[in-house]
N, C-alpha and C positions, 0 to 999 in steps of 0.2 A: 358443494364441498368447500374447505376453507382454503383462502386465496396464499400464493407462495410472494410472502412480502419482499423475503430478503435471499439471498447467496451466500454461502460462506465454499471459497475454494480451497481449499486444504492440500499439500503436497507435502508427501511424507518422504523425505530423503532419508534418512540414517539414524543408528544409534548408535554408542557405542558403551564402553565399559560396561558393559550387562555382566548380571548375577551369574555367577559359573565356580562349582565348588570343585569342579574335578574336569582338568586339563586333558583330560585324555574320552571325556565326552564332551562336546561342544554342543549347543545347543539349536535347534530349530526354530527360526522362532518369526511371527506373522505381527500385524497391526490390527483393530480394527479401531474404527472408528463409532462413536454413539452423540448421540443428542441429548442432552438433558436426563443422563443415563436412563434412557430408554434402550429399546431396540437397537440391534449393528446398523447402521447403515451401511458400511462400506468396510473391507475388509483388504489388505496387503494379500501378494504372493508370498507364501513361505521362502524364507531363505535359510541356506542349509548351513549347519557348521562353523559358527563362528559366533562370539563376542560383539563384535562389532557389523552388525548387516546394512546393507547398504540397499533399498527398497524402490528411492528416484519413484514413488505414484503419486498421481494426482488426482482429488474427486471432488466434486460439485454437490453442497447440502442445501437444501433447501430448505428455508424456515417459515413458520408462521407468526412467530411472535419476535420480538424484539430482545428478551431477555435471558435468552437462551444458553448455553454452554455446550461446548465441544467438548469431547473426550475422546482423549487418543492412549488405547490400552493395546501392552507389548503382552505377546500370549508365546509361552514354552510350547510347542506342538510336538506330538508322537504320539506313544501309547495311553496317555492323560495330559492333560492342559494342566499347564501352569503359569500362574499368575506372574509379570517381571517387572509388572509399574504402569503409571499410568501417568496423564495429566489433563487438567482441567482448565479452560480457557473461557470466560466471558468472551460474548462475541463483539461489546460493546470494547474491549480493549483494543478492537482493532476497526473505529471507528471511524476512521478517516477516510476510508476506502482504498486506501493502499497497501500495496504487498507488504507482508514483514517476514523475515528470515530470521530464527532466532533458534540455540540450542536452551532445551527446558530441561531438570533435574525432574527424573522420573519419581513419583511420590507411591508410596504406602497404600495400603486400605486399613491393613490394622497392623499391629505394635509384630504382630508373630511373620509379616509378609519378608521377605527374602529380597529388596531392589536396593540397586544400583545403577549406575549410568544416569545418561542422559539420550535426548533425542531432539533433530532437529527437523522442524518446520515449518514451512512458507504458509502464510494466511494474508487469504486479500478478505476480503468483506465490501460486498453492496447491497443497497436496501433502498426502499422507499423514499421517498423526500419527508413525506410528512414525519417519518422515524428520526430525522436530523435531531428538531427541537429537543427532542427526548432525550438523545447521546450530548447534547452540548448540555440539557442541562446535568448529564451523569458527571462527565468531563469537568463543570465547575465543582460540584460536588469532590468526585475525586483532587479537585487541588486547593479543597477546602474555600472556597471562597462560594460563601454561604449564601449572601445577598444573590450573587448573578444564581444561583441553581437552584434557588426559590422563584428566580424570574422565568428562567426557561420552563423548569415543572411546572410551575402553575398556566405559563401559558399551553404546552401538552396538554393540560388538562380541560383545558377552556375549550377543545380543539374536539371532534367526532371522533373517539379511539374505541378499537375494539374491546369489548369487556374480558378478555382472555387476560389482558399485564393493566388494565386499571391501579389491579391492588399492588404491584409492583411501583407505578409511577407513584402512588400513596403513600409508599413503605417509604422510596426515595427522597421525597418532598418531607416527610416527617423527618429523617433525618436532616436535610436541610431545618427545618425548625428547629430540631433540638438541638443544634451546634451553635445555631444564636441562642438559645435559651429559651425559645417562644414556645413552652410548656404546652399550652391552651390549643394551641394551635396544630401544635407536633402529634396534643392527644385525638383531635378531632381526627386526622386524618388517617390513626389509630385502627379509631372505631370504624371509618370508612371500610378500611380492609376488613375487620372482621366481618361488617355485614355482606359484605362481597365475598367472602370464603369461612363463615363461619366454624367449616369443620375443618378449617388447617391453622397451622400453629403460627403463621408468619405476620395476624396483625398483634396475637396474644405478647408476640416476643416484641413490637415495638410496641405495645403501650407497659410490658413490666420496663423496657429499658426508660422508658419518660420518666416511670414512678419512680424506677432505681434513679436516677439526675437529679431528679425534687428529693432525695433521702424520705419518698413514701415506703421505707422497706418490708410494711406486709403487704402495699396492697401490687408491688411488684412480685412479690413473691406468687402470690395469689397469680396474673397475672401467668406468668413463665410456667405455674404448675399446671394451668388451662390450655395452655399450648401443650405442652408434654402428656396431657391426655389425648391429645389428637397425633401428636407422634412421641413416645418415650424414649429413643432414641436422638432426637436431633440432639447434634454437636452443639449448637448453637446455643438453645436453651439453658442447654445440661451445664455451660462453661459459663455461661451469663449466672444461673440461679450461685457455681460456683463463688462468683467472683460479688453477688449480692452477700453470701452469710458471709468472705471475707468482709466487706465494708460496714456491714451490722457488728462484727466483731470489734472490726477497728472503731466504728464511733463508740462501743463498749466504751472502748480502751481510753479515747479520748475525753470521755465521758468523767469518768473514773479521776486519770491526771487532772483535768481540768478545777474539778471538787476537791482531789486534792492539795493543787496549790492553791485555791482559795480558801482552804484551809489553813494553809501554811500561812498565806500572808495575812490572817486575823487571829495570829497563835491558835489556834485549834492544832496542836503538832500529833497530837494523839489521833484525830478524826483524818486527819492528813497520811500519816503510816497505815491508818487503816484502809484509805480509798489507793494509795500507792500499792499496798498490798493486791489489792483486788485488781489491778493491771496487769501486776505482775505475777498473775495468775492464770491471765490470757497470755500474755505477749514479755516474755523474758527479757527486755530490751533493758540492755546496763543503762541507759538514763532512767529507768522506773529505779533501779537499785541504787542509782547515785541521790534520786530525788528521799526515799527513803531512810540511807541512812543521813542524810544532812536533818530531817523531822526529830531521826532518832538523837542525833546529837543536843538536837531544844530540849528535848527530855532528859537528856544529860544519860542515855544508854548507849554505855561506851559500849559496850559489849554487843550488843546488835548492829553498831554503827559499823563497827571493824568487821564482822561478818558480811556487811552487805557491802564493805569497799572491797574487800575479796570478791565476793558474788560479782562484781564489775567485771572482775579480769575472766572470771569464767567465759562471758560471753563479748567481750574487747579486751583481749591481753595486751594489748598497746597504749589503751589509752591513757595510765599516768605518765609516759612517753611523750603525750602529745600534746609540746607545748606545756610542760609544768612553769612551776613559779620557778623551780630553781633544781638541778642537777647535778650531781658529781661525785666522786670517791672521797667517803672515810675510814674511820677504823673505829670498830664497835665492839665493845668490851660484853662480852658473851653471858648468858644467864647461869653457864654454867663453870665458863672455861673465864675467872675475873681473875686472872693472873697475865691473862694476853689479849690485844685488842683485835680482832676478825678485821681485814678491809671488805667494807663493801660498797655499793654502789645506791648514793639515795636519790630518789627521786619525791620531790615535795610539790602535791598536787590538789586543786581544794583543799578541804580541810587532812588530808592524809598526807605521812610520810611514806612511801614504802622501799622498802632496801631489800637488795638482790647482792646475788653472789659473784655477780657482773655487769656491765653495762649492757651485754648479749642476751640477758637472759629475760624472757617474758614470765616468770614466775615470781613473785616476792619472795625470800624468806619471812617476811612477816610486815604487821603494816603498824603505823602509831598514829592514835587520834592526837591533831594537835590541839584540841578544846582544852580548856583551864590546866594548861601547862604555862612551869615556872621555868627558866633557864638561867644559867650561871655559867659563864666563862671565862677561861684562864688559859690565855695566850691561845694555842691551838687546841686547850681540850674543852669544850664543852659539857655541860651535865645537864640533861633536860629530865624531868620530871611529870609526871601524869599522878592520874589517879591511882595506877595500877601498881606502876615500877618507877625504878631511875634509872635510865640510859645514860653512860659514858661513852662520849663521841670524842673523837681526836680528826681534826682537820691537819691536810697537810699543809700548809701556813698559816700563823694567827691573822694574815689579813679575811683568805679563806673560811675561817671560822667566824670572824666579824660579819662577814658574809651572811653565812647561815645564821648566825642569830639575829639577823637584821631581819630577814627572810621568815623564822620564827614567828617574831614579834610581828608580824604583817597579817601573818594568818592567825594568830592568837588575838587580836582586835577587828578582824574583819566579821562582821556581822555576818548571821548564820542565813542566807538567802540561795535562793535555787538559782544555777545556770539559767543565763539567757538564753542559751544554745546549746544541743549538744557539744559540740566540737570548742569552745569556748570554756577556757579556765574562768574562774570566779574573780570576779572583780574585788581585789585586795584593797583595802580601807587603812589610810595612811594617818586620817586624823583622832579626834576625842572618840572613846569608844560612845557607839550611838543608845540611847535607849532603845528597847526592843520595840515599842511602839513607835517608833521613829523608822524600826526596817521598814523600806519598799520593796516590795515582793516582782522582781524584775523576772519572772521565769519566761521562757518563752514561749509563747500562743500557735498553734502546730497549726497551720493554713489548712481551709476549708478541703477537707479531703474530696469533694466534688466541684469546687473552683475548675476542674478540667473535668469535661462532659465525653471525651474522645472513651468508648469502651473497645478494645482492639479483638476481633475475632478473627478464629483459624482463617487463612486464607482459603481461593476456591481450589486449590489444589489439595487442600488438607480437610475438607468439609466433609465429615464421617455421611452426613445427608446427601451427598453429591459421591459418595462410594470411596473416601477420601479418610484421613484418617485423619482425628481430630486432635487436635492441642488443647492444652488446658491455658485459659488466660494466666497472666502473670501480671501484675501491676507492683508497682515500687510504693513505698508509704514515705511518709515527710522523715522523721528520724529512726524508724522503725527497724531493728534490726531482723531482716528480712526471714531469716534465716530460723529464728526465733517462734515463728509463727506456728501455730499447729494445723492451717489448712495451707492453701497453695499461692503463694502472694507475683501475682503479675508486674511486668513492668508499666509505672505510671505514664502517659500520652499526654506531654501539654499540648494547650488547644492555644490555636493562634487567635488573634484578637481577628473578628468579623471585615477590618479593611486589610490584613494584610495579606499579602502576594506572595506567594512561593519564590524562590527566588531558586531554588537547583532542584531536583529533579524528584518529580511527584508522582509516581504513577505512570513513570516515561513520558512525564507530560510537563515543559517548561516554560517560563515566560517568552513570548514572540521577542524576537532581536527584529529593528528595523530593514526589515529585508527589503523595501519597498517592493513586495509582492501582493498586493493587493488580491489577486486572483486566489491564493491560496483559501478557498473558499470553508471552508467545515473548521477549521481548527482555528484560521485567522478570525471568523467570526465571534469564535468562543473567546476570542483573545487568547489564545494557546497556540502551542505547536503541537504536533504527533510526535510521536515515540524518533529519535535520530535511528539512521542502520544500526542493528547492530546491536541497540537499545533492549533486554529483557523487560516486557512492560511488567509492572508491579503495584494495582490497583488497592487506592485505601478499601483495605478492609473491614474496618467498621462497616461502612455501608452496603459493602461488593457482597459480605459474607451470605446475606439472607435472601435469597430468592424466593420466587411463587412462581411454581411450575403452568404450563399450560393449564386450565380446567375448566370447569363447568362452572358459571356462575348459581346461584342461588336463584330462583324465579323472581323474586321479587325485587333483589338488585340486578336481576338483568333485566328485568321492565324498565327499571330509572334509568338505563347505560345508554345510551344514544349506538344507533348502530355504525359499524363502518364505514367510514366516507371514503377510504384507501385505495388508490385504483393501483396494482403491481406496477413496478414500471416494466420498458416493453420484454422482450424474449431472455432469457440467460443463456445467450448461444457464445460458443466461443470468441465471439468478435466483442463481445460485452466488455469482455476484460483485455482489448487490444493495452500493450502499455506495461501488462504485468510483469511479475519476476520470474515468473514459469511458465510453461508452455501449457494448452490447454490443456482440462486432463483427459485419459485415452478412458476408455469402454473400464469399467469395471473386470477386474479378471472374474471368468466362471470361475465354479465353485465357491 
């Protein structure tokens, strides 16, 4: 039979604030325990009547492999079971071998589940020796310092390990590669897994994430669809292929802008509106509307120009607000009512005027191109002209009005060029108006949307594959108004540069202070500490998220696997864990 490598001691003391719709039935309610959502191992005494049950048991799991996961599931008891939550724990998070005591937020299975509360429990963990190398090189991993957990995995790997978590320590190390970018290397260890478990989905999903990093988006796709034949549900794939057609979308989109500012900047303004259009037909972001009507203005189409400087406020009603050339109250002589002057409130931004019925208000009453406009003023009233109409403005002091037609004149000679930034008024041109071959096309170039390799999945407690319920990734885009989007846009993950060090707290895992503790053996060695008391550990889950359950390897990659050199270490009797935070635990209750 297979040998019991590791311990995990588990002491279930409490929960409380449990799900309860009606005060006047309290509810019954037990624990059990599972492995790798398998089978119960171990199961609580019911406790009667209350919200809050208090359990105080202790029990002893016994593992085989390394990469295991506890689950600790609150059950309604009586006449039908009901489900009240659960939680999912890597046993690698409590790698150090010490007690930890911590209260956990009861999680979901699916969207329709009924939890609340929380629950707390003590876990020690001991294992093997030869399983150390393994957790330190997880440990560097977890605090991103990619070099050291390239070194540790690959030394595990160098090492006689049983062929049951091989494809696990492969899965790990390939993330190590892909976080420094070492493509080749991240795909080989890829394939390792698949040939090692060819009918499960967990080398399929890290070789489509390589592909998705390298922007190969079919042959990732490809990729994540081969895993999903082998399970169509996992979370993991299902949020990854998600978070693949966003980023095919988005390079659409970038695609698209890109073309058309280099449109813009070799006068092509027509070819320019047109590839501006086709963005903005993916992704509604007022910078596509802003870049468009400034082409439309080349063309001299006022009329699309002003519809698309409206279109702005549709989706950023703030932004002629933000940071204009110039703001303030006049009074404006009405199209209809030219007997009395309206005050309102203008705001003069890029190429647009636009005036409101106050300085509170995010709606314009209407907007003015200021392209090949003439102005003339007298004293405090000015008369501006377009192609269209002629506005009569009245400032409330002629210095004020000097003001604005200074201001005019600034935007009436500045040269017709796209923002360098979103967030960024147009750089006003104070001298000789320039020839149009003379514009430099200053737009701003939207950073390599895979410059950050970090892809963030559901944690293990939300892992719909682990009986958990799953999230959908979320990633942030460079200017991208989020919101805007017609699929599901994640938040963006920067990736730290390959030497730097975490410096607060990663996974309940922080830099060593000079303790002169030398003895501290397992975490000082990784150059880390463990989790402080107290600590909620909260492992990165890029890597944490994808496991490989125990299995049977394939005959022919378990011919190549070297067997077990692993001898247990001695008895798990209660004296093993002299030191701990709880007392041994007692007999399992019958039943």
């Amino acid at each position: 039979g297979k040998q019991v490598q590791g311990r995990v001691e588990v002491t279930i003391t409490q929960a409380r604030n449990l799900s309860n719709t009606d005060p006047n039935d309290l509810p019954d309610t037990l624990c059990e325990i599972h492995l790798d959502n398998q089978q119960t191992e171990e199961k609580t005494k019911t406790v009667q009547k209350t919200t809050n049950p208090v359990y105080n048991q202790s029990y002893s799991i016994s593992l085989e492999q390394p990469f295991s996961e506890i689950q600790v599931i609150i059950w309604r008891v009586g006449s039908t079971r009901e489900f009240y939550g659960f939680v999912s724990l890597p046993v690698d998070l409590f790698a150090d071998k010490q007690p930890h005591e911590n209260w956990y937020p009861l999680q979901k299975r699916q969207d329709t589940d009924r939890v609340s509360g929380e629950i707390n429990l003590t876990i020690q963990y001991k294992y093997v020796q030869d399983w150390e190398i393994l957790y330190k090189g997880v440990v560097a991993l977890n605090n991103k310092i990619y070099p050291m957990a390239e070194r540790f995995l690959s030394d595990a790997l160098s090492r006689s390990l049983s062929a049951s978590y091989l494809a696990n320590l492969f899965g790990y190390r390939s993330v190590a590669y892909l976080k420094q970018r070492k493509f080749t290397e991240a795909l080989a260890d890829a394939i390792k897994i698949i040939e090692l478990e060819p009918n499960k989905p967990l080398g399929y999903f890290h070789q489509g994430r390589i592909f998705h990093a390298a922007e190969e988006y079919a042959k990732a796709e490809q990729s994540y669809n081969t895993g999903l034949k082998y399970d169509s549900k996992n979370a993991e794939i299902v949020n990854a292929l998600k978070s693949l057609k966003r980023d095919e979308t988005k390079q659409k989109v970038k695609e698209f802008v890109t073309n058309g500012k280099e449109a813009f900047a070799t006068q092509g303004y027509f070819q320019a509106t047109k590839s501006f259009s086709e963005a903005i037909n993916i992704n509604k972001n007022y910078i596509y509307f802003l870049y468009r009507s400034i082409a439309f203005l080349a063309l001299q189409r006022v009329t699309e120009a002003k519809a698309d400087a409206l279109s702005i406020l549709e989706h950023r009603p703030e932004w002629p607000k933000e940071a204009p050339l110039k703001e303030g109250p006049m009074r404006k002589q009405g199209k209809l009512t030219v007997s009395r002057k309206q005050r309102r409130w203008f705001v003069l931004k890029e190429f647009f005027l636009y005036y409101y019925k106050s300085n509170q208000d995010l709606q314009p009453k209407g907007v003015i191109c200021m392209r090949d406009i003439t102005t003339e003023r007298r004293g405090k009233n000015i008369q501006l002209k377009t192609g269209e109409r002629v506005y009569n403005l009245k400032a409330d002091t002629p210095n004020l009005a000097t003001e604005w037609d200074l201001a005019f004149e600034k935007v009436r000679k500045s040269p017709l060029v796209l923002p360098i930034d979103p967030s960024d008024a147009i750089i006003y041109y104070d001298g000789p108006q320039l020839a149009s071959s003379d514009v430099v096309d200053t737009i701003h170039q939207h950073h390599n949307a895979f410059s950050d390799i970090d892809m963030p999945l559901p944690s293990a407690s939300d892992r719909e594959s682990r009986g958990g319920q799953a999230e959908e990734d979320s990633y942030g885009g460079d200017s991208d108004n989020e919101d805007n989007w017609n699929i599901p846009i994640p938040d963006e993950v920067s990736l730290p540069t390959t030497n730097e060090r975490p410096t607060d707290s990663l996974g309940g895992l922080v830099l060593p202070q000079k303790s002169g503790r030398p003895e501290d053996s397992f975490f000082f060695n990784v150059g880390l500490r463990p989790p402080s008391p107290g600590h909620s550990p909260n492992y990165d889950d890029d890597f944490q998220s994808f496991r490989s359950q125990p299995n049977s390897v394939s005959s022919s990659a378990a011919a190549s696997v070297p067997k077990s050199s692993e001898t247990p270490f001695s008895s798990f009797s209660s004296a093993s864990f002299a030191g701990a935070a709880h007392p041994p635990p007692p007999p399992p209750p019958s039943g």
